[in-house]
C-alpha positions in Angstrom: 0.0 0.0 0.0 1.4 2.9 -0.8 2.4 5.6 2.2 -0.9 8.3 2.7 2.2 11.2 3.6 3.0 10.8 -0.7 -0.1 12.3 -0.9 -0.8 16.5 -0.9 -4.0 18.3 -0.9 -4.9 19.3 -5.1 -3.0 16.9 -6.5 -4.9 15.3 -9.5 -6.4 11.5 -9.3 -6.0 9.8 -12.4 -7.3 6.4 -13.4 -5.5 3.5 -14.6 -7.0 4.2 -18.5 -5.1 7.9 -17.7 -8.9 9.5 -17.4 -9.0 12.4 -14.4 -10.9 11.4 -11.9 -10.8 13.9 -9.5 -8.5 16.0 -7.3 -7.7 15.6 -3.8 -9.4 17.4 -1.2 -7.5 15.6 2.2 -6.7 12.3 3.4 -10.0 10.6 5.3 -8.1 9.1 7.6 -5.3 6.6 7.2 -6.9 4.5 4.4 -9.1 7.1 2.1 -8.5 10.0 -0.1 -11.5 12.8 0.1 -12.1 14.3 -3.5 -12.8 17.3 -4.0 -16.4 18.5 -4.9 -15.9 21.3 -6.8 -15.1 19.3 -9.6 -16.8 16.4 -9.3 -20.0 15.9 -12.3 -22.5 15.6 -9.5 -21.4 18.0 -6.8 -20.7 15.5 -4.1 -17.9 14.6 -2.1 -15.9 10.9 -3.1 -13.7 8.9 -1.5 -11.5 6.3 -2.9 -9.6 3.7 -0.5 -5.5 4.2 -0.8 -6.0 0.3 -1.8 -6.4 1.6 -5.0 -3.5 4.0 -5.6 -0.7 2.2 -7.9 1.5 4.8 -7.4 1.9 8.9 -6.7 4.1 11.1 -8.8 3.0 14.4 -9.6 -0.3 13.3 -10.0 -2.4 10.4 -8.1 -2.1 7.1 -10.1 -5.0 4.6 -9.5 -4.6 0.7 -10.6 -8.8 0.9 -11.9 -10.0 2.1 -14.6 -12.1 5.1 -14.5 -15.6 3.4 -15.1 -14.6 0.9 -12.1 -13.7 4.0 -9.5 -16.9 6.3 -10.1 -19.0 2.5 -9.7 -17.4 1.9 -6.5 -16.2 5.1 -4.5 -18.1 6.0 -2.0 -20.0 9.1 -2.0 -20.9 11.8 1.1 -22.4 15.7 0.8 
């Protein structure tokens, strides 16, 4: 799993098919990333489990595709 300190506030989430899925709002906790909602298609809040990060360079590097993350994130106001 990869280390939750690689990660910084606006960086930008990008699926394994190289699709933007979002942009980091703050770590959830140990385990999730909080997306931003400003950007996101419905105006809501996402989270996505650090389980699914592949790796962080400039950017936020998922291992799913982009169809896979918005059918499984989870999703708050």
């Amino acid at each position: 799993m990869i280390s939750a300190d690689q990660i910084r506030e606006h960086m930008e989430v990008r699926a394994a098919d190289g699709a933007r899925v979002g942009t980091v709002d703050h770590l959830d906790g140990p385990t999730r990333i909080q997306l931003t909602k400003t950007d996101s298609e419905d105006g809501k809040h996402h989270l996505i489990p650090l389980d699914w990060v592949d790796h962080v360079d400039a950017h936020v590097h998922l291992s799913k595709n982009a169809r896979d993350v918005r059918s499984q994130w989870a999703t708050i106001n």
